[in-house]
C-alpha positions in Angstrom: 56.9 -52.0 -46.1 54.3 -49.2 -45.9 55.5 -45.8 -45.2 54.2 -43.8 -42.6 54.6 -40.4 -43.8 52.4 -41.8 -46.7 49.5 -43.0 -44.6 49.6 -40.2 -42.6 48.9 -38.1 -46.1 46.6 -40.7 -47.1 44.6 -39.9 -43.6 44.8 -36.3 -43.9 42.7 -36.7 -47.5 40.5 -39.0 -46.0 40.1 -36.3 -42.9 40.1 -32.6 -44.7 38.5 -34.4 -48.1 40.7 -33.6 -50.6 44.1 -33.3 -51.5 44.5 -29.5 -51.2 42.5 -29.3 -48.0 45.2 -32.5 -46.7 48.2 -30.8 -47.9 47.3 -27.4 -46.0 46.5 -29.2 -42.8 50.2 -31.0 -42.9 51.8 -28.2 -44.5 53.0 -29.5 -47.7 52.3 -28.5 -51.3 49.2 -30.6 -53.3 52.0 -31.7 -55.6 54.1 -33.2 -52.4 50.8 -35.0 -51.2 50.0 -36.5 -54.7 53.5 -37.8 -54.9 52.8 -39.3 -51.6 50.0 -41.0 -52.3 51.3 -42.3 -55.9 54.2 -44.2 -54.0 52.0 -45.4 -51.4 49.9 -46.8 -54.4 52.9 -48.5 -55.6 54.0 -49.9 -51.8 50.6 -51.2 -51.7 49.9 -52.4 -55.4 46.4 -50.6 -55.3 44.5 -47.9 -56.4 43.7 -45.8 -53.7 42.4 -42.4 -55.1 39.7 -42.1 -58.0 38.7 -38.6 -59.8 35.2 -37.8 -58.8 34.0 -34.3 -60.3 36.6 -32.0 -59.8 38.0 -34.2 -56.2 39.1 -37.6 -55.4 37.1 -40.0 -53.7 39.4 -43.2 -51.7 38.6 -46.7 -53.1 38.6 -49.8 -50.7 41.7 -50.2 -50.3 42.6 -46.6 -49.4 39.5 -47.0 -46.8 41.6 -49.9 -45.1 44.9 -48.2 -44.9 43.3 -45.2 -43.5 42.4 -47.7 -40.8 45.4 -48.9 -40.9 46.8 -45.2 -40.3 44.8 -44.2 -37.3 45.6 -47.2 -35.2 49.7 -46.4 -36.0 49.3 -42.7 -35.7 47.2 -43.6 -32.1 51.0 -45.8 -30.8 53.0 -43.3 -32.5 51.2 -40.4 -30.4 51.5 -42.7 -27.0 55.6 -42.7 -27.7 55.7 -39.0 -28.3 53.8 -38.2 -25.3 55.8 -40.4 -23.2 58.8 -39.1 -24.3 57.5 -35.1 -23.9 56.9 -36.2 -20.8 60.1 -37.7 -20.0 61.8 -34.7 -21.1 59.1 -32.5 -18.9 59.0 -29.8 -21.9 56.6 -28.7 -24.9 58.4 -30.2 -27.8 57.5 -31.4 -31.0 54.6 -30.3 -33.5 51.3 -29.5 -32.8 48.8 -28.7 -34.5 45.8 -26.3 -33.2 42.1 -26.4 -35.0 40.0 -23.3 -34.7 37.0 -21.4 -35.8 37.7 -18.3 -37.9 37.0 -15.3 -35.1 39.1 -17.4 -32.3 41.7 -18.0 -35.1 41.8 -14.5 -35.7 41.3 -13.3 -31.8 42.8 -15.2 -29.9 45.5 -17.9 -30.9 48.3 -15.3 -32.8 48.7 -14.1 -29.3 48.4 -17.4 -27.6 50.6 -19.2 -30.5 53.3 -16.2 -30.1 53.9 -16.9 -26.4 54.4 -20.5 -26.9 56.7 -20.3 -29.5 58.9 -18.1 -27.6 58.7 -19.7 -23.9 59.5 -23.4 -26.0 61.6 -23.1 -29.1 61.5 -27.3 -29.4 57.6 -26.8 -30.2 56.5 -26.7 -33.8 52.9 -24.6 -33.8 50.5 -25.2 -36.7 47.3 -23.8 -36.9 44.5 -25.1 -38.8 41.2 -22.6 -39.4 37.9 -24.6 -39.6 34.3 -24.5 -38.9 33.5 -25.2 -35.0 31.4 -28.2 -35.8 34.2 -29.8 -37.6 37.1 -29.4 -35.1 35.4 -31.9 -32.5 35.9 -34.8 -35.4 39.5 -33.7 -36.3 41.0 -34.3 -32.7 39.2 -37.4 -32.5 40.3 -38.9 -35.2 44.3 -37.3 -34.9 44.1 -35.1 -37.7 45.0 -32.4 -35.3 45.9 -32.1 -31.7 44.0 -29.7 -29.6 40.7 -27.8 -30.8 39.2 -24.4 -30.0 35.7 -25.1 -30.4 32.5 -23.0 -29.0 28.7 -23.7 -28.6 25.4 -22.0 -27.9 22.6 -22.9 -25.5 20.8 -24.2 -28.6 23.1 -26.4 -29.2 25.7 -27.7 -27.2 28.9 -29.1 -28.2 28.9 -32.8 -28.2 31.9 -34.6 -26.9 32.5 -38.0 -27.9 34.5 -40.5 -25.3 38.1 -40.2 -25.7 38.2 -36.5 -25.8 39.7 -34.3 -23.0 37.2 -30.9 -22.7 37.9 -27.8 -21.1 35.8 -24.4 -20.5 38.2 -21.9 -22.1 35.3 -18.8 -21.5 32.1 -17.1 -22.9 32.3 -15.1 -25.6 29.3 -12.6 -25.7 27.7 -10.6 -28.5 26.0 -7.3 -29.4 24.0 -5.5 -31.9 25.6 -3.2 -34.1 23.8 -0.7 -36.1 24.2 2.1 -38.5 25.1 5.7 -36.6 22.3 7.3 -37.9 19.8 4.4 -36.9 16.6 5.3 -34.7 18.6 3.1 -32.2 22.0 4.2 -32.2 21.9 6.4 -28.7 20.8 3.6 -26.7 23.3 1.3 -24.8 21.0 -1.6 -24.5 18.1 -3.2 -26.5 15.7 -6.0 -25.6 14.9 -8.4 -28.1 11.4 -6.8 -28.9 12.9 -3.6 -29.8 15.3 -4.9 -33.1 13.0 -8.3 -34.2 11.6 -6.6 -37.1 14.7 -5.3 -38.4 16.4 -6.0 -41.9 19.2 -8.3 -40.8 22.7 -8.7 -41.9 23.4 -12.7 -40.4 25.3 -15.8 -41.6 24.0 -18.0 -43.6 21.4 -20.3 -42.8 23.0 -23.5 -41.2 25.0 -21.9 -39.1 24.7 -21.7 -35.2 24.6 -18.0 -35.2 21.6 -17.8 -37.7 19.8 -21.0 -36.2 20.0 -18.2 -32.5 18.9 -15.4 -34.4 15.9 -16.9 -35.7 14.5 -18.6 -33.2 15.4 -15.7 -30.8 13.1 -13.2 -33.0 10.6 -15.8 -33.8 10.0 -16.2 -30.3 9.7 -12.1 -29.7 6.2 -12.7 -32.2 8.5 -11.8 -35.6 9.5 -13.5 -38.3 12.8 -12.3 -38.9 13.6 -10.4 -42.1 17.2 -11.8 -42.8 17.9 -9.5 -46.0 22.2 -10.1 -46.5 23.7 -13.2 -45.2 27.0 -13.5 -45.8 29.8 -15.8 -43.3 32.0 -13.0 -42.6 31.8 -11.1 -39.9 34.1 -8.4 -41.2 31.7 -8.2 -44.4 29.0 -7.9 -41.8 30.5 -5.2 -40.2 31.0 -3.0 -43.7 27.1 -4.0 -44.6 26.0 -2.1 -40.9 28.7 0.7 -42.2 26.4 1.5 -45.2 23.6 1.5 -43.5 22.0 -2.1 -44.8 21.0 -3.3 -41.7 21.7 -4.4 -38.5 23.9 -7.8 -37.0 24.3 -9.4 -34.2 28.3 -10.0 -34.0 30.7 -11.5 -31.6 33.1 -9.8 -29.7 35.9 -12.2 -30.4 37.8 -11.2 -33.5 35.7 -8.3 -34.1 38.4 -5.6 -33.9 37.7 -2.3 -33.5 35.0 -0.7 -35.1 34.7 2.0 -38.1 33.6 5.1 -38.0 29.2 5.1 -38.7 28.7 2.0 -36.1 27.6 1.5 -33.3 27.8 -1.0 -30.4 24.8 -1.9 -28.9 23.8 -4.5 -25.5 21.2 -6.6 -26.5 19.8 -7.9 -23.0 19.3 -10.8 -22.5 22.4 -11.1 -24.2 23.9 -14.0 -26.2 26.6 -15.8 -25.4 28.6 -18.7 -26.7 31.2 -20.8 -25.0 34.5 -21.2 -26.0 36.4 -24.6 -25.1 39.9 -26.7 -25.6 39.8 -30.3 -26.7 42.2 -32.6 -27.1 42.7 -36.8 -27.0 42.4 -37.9 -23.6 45.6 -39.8 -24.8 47.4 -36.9 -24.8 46.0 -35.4 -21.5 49.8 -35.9 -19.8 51.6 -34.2 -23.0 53.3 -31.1 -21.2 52.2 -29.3 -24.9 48.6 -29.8 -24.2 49.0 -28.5 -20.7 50.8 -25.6 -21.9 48.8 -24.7 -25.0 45.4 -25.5 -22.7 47.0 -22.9 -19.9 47.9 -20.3 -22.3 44.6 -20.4 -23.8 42.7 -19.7 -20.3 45.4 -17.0 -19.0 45.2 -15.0 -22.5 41.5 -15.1 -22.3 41.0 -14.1 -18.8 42.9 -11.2 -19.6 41.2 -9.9 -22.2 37.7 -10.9 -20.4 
């Protein structure tokens, strides 16, 4: 008889893509995860990972347990949530997805207060990119996702996902204290497009904004250091490099030799909750959704 536990880790390789991504998103060592899947080879009498470069890729076989996996994880999940909700409590695990600066600015607050109002609730976090959190809760991989758009591109939702508006996380300009800018308290969009930038990298939703928003001002947009973290970002504007264009979520506070500036109109992206609409009646979703909204309205 197949084991569960092993298609689950099967799944998770199939989700994250490789075995150390899977192990960190269930919470296990690589080595526990390769043993997993070596007895599930043997339960099954097939191969069902192959080295490819320096990963693993899933043969047939693997492909059709994994299919297997979701559609026993999906009547698995519909017990648990009727029994949380029998009980009326958050209880059991689960397991948050969310993008770096929410990660870091929002959910060890939000995660804190749950743990201590329901000890029967095992929290995991998971850090991803934004665009990648939508597929993780639609396939189970994780249970609720903090995800965020911008007006150039909107978050798309497939059916069978719960969405929520958790709030809008704006952004500013920072520049160098001694930069020609640095008294002001607001700038327009004409008055920084021919700066050197310091932006992500390109394929991100934060660089797609910038660019378009200075191409649109008549200037093509000198991005000079593009680099994915905002708190490299941050130390760039410190010695004078350049200028960004940085959320306020997760930013922390600011070093000396920066400065905060409005950019008007100004730039906002939206911050939401998703979850399985299978799981809409788990009283941990509810909680974890609630907590979300409270903490951010408070520090709106």
């Amino acid at each position: 008889m197949l084991d569960l536990a092993r298609l689950k880790a099967l799944h998770a390789v199939h989700t994250h893509g490789s075995i150390g991504a899977a192990a960190a998103a269930l919470g296990y060592t690589p080595s526990a995860i390769s043993q997993q899947i070596a007895k599930l080879e043997r339960e099954a009498g097939s191969v069902l990972l192959e080295r490819q470069g320096r990963g693993v890729a899933l043969t047939d076989a693997a492909r059709l347990l994994v299919d297997t996996a979701q559609e026993l994880m999906r009547v698995v999940e519909a017990a648990e949530v009727a029994l949380e909700e029998q009980r009326g409590r958050p209880g059991g695990r689960l397991t948050v997805a969310a993008f770096p600066t929410a990660a870091c600015g929002l959910l060890p607050s939000v995660l804190a207060e749950l743990a201590a109002a329901y000890p029967a609730l095992d929290l995991r976090l998971v850090e991803v990119d934004a665009h990648l959190s939508v597929d993780l809760v639609a396939r189970g991989a994780v249970d609720l996702a903090v995800a965020h758009d911008w007006d150039i591109a909107p978050l798309p939702v497939p059916d069978g996902l719960g969405r929520v508006v958790i709030g809008d996380d704006r952004c500013d300009v920072l520049v160098p204290a001694e930069h020609r800018l640095a008294d002001r308290e607001a700038v327009q969009r004409a008055d920084v497009a021919s700066e050197r930038w310091i932006c992500q990298p390109p394929g991100s939703v934060c660089h797609e904004w910038l660019v378009r928003t200075l191409r649109e001002s008549g200037t093509e947009p000198d991005m000079a250091y593009q680099v994915g973290e905002y708190g490299t970002q941050v130390a760039l504007v410190q010695a004078g490099l350049g200028i960004a264009l940085v959320p306020r979520l997760g930013r922390g506070p600011l070093p000396d030799g920066v400065r905060v500036l409005r950019l008007d109109p100004a730039p906002v992206r939206r911050l939401y909750a998703l979850w399985r609409e299978g799981a809409s009646r788990r009283p941990s979703i509810t909680a974890a959704v609630d907590t979300l909204r409270a903490h951010w309205a408070d520090a709106a």
